[in-house]
PLY file of the C-alpha trace (Angstrom):
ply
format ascii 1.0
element vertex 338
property float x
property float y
property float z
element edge 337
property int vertex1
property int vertex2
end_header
150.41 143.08 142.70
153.76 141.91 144.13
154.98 138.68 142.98
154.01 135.66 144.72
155.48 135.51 148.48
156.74 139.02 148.39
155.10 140.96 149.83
156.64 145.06 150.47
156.75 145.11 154.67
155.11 148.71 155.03
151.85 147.00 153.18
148.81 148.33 155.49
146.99 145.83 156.97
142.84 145.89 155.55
141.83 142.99 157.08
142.50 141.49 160.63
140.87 138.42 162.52
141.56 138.06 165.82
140.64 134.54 167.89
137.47 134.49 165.64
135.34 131.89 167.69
132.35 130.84 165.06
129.35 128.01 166.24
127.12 126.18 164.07
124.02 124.36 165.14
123.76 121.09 163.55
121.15 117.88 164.38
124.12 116.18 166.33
125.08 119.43 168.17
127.34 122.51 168.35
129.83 122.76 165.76
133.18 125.28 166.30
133.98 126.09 163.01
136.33 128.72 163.55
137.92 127.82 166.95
140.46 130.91 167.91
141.69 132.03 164.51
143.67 134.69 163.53
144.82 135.90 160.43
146.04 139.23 159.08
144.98 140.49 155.06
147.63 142.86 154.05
147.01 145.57 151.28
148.04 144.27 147.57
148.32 140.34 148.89
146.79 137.36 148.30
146.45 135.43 151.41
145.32 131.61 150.33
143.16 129.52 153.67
144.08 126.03 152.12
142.50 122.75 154.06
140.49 119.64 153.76
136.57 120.39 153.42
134.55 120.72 156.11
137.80 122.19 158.29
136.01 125.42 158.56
137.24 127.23 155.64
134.21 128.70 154.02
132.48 129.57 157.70
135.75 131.90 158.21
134.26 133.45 154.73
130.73 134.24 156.01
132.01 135.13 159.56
134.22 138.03 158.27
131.00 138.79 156.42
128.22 138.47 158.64
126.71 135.82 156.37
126.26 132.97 158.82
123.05 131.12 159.30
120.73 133.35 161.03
119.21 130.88 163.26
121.74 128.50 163.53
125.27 130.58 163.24
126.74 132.56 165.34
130.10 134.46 166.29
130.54 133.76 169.82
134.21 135.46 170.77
136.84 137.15 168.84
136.93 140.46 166.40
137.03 140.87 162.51
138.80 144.41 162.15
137.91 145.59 158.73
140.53 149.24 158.41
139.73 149.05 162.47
136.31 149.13 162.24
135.07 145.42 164.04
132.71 144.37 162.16
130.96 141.67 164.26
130.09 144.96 166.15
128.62 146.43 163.57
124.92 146.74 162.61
122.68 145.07 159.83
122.58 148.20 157.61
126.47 148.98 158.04
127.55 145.57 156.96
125.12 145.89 154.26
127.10 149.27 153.03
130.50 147.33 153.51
129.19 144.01 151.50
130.16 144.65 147.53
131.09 148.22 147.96
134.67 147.41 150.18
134.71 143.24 150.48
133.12 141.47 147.92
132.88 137.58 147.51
132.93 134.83 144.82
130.85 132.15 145.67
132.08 128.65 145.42
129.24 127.57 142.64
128.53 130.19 140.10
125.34 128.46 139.19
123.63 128.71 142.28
125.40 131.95 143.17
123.50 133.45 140.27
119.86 133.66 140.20
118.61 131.88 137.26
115.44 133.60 136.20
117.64 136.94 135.15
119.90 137.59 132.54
123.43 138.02 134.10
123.76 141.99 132.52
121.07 142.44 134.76
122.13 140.81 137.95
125.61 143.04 138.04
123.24 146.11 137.01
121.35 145.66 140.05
124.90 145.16 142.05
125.86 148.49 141.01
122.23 150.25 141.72
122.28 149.25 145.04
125.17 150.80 146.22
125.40 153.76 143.74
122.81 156.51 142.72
123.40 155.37 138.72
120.50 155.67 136.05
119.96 152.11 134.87
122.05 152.93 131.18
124.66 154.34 132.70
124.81 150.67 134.79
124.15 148.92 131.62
127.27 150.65 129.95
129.10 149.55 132.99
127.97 146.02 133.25
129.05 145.48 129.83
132.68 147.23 130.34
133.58 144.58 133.58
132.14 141.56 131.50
135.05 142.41 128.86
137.43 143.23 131.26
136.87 139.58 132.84
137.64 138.56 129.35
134.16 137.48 127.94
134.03 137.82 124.42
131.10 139.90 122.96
129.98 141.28 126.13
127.39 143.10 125.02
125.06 139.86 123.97
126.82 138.13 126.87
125.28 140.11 128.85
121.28 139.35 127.73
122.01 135.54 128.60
120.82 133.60 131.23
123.63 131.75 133.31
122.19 128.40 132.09
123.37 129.45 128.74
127.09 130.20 129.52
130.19 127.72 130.30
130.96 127.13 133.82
133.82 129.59 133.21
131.98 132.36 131.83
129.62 131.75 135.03
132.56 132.00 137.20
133.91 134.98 135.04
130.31 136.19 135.19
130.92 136.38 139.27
134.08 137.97 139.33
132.74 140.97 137.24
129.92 141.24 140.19
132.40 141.24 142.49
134.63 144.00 141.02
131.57 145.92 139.76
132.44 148.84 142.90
136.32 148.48 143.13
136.46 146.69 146.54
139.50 146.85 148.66
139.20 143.15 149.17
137.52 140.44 147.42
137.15 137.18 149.05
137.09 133.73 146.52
135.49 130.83 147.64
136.89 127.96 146.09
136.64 130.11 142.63
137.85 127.00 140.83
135.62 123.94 142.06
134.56 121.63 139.50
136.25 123.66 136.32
139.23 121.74 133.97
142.75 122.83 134.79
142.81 124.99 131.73
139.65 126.78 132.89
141.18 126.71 136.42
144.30 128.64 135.34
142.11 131.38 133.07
139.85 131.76 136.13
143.11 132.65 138.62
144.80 134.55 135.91
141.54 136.85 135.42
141.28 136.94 139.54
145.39 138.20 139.97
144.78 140.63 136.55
141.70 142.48 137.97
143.24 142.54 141.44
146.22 144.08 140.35
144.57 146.84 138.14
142.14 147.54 141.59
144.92 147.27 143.65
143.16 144.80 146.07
143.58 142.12 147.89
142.34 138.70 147.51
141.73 135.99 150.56
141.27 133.14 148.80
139.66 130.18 150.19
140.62 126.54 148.83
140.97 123.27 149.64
143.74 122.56 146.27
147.36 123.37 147.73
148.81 123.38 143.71
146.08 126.35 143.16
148.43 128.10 145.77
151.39 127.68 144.04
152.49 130.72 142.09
148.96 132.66 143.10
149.00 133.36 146.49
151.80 135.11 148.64
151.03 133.62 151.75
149.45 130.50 152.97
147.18 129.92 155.69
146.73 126.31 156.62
143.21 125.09 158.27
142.95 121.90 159.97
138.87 121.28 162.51
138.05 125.03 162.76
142.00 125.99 163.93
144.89 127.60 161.35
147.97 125.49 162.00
150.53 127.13 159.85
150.81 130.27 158.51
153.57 132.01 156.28
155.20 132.90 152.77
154.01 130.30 150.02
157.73 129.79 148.79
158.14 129.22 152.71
155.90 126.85 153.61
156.21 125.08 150.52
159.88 124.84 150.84
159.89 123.48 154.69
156.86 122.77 155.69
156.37 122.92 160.04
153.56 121.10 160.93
152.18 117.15 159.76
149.17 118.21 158.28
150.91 120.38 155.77
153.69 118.23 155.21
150.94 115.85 154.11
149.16 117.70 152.39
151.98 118.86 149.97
153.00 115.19 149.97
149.81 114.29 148.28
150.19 116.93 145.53
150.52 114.83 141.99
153.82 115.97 140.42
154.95 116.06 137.21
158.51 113.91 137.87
157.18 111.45 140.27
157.41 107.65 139.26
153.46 106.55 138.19
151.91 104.86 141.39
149.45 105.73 144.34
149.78 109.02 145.62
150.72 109.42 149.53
147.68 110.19 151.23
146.77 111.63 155.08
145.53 108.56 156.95
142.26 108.48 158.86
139.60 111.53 158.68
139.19 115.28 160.36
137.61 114.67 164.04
133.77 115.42 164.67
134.16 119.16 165.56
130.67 118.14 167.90
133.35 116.97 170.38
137.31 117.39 169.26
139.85 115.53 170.25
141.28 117.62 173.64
144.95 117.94 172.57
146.20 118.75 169.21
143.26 117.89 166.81
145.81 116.23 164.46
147.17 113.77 166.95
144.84 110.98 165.78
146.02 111.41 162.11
150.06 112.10 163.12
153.11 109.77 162.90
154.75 111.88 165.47
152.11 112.30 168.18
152.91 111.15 171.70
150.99 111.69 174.81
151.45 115.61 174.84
150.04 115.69 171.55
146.86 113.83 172.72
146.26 115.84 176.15
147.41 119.39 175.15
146.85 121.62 172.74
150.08 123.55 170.58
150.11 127.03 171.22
151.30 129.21 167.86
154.82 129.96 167.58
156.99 130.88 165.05
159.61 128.67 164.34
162.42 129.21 163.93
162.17 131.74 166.16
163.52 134.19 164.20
161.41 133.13 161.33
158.16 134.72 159.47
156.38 131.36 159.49
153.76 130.07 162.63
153.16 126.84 163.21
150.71 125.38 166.08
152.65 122.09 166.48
154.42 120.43 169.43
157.02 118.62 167.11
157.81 121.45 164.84
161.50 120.84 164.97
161.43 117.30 163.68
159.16 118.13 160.95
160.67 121.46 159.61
163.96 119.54 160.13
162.73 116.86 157.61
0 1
1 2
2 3
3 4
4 5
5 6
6 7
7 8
8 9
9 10
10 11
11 12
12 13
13 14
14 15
15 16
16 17
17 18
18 19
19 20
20 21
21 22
22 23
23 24
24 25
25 26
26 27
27 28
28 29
29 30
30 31
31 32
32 33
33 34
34 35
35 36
36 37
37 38
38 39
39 40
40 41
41 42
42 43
43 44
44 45
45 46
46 47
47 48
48 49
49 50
50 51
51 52
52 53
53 54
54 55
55 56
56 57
57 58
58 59
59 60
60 61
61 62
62 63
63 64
64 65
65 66
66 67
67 68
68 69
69 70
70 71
71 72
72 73
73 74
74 75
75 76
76 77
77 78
78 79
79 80
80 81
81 82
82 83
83 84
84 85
85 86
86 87
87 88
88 89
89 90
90 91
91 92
92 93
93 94
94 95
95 96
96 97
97 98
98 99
99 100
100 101
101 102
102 103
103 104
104 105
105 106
106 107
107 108
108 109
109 110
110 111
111 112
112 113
113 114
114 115
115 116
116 117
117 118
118 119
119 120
120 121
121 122
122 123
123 124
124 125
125 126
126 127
127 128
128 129
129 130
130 131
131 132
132 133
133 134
134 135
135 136
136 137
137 138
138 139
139 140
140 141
141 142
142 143
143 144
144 145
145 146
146 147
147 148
148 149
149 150
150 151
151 152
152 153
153 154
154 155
155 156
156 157
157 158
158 159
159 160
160 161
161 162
162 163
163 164
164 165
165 166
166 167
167 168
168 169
169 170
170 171
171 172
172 173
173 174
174 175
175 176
176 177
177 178
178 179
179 180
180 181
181 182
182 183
183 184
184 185
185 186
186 187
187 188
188 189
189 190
190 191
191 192
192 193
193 194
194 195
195 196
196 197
197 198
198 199
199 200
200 201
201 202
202 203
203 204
204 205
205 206
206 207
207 208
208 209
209 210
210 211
211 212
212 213
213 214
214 215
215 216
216 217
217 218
218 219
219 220
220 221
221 222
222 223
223 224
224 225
225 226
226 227
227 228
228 229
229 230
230 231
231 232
232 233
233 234
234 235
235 236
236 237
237 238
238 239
239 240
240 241
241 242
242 243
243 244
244 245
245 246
246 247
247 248
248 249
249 250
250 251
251 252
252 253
253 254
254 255
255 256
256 257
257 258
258 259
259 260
260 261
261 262
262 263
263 264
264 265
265 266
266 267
267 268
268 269
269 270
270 271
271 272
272 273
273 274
274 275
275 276
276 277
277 278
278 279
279 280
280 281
281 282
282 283
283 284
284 285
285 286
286 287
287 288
288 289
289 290
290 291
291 292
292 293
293 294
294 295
295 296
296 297
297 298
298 299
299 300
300 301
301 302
302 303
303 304
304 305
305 306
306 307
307 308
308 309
309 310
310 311
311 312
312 313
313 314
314 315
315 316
316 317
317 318
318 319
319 320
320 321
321 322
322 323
323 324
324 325
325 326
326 327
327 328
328 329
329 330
330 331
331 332
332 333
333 334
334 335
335 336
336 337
């Protein structure tokens, strides 16, 4: 894997989302999750979605997977172009081929992603069966070898436990090895990290960017924790009420940030040489996606909005012009200028 924010330029692209349009039914109405998004996955990258929660992060996750709500979720417009095959296009039984065997995903809670009443040898066994004509020992043999290589010690009776009777990190490690179990091209992380001590936290990432590397895949990682970005990811997508605002290089966006909501967000980040005190924070709260604002759905939150900002919505430019960073935001110059 290249270091973080470097990414080689010839790098095919595996994944590519293209003015993904997603709806969700709720009691109060129709929700837009994903409201015109498009992103790009490139081969041997780490592409982090960082945002607030409930800004439509993990519904970009099930979209590209087909794993919405069946009654209540739906793709409405857009394409998700897995190595050019679009996969909203595709049929029940192909996305059930493609699911594991080429893009795997790590649920956000390993304790509910794992199904409690079987021992967790067992659960990647049956991973591994289901895609691949392998006698059940030769799976067993396997399911032992990824619980090492996620760095479980004694995998062999590891693997005869229930996932009540592991750490949250073991869980989470426990996930990871399903994930990997068929050598996808791209594994997708869903807030891997939630509710695990920093230590954990850093084990967790470091076993993610390890077992990437030796699979040479990629890794869209979805999170709402900007400092999980730093140093992981090589680019950063930034979500704000079902639209990506910013996109670009970590080191990039970190460095100058081009929209408000970004700028914020890094501004609330706890740092090691600030003076003790309150941390900044984002005033006010993400609109009701049942009926966004019409203009630029940060407006209500933003120092600089004025009445364009309220009435129409940024298109997504780079800037500078010149530049490998996009930025939906009719005041990038002041803020990148900051």
């Amino acid at each position: 894997m290249n270091a973080p924010g470097v990414r080689s330029s010839s790098a095919a692209t595996l994944l590519s989302v293209r003015n993904l349009r997603t709806e969700i039914d709720t009691e109060n109405g129709t929700v837009t999750a994903a409201d015109g998004v498009s992103l790009d996955l490139h081969g041997d990258e780490v592409l982090a979605v960082v945002g607030e929660s409930g800004c439509g992060k993990t519904m970009l996750a099930l979209s590209i997977l087909g794993l919405l709500p069946r009654r209540t979720g739906r793709i409405v417009d857009g394409q998700v172009l897995f190595r050019g095959e679009d996969l909203t296009q595709a049929t029940p039984a192909r996305l059930r081929e493609i699911r594991g065997a080429e893009i795997a995903m790590i649920f956000q809670d390993a304790l509910t992603g794992l199904h409690p009443l079987q021992r967790v040898g067992d659960q990647i066994v049956e991973m591994i069966r289901a895609h691949e004509p392998a006698r059940r020992d030769a799976a067993r043999r396997r399911a032992v070898d990824l619980l090492d290589l996620v760095g479980i010690p004694d995998p062999d009776r590891r693997a005869e436990s229930f996932p009540h009777e592991l750490s949250g990190g073991m869980r989470q490690r426990v996930m990871i090895a399903m994930a990997v179990a068929l050598d996808p091209a791209v594994l997708i992380a869903d807030e891997p990290t939630t509710a695990l001590d920093v230590t954990v936290q850093a084990q967790v990432l470091e076993t993610l960017a390890r077992i990437s590397g030796d699979l040479n895949g990629s890794i869209l990682l979805i999170t709402h924790d900007f400092g999980v970005v730093a140093g992981f990811a090589d680019r950063v997508a930034v979500m704000y009420a079902g639209r990506l605002v910013e996109q670009g290089p970590v080191a990039e966006v970190y460095g100058r940030p081009r929209h408000p909501y970004t700028a914020g967000l890094l501004a609330s980040m706890p740092r090691i040489d600030d003076v003790p005190g309150r941390l900044p924070r984002i005033a006010g709260t993400p609109p009701n996606l049942v009926s966004p604002p019409p203009g630029c759905r940060f407006a209500p939150r933003c120092s600089l909005a004025g009445d364009i900002c309220r009435e129409v919505p940024p298109e997504t430019r780079l800037w500078p012009p010149d530049g490998g960073v996009t930025v939906a935001c009719h005041h990038a110059e002041q803020v990148g200028a900051g």
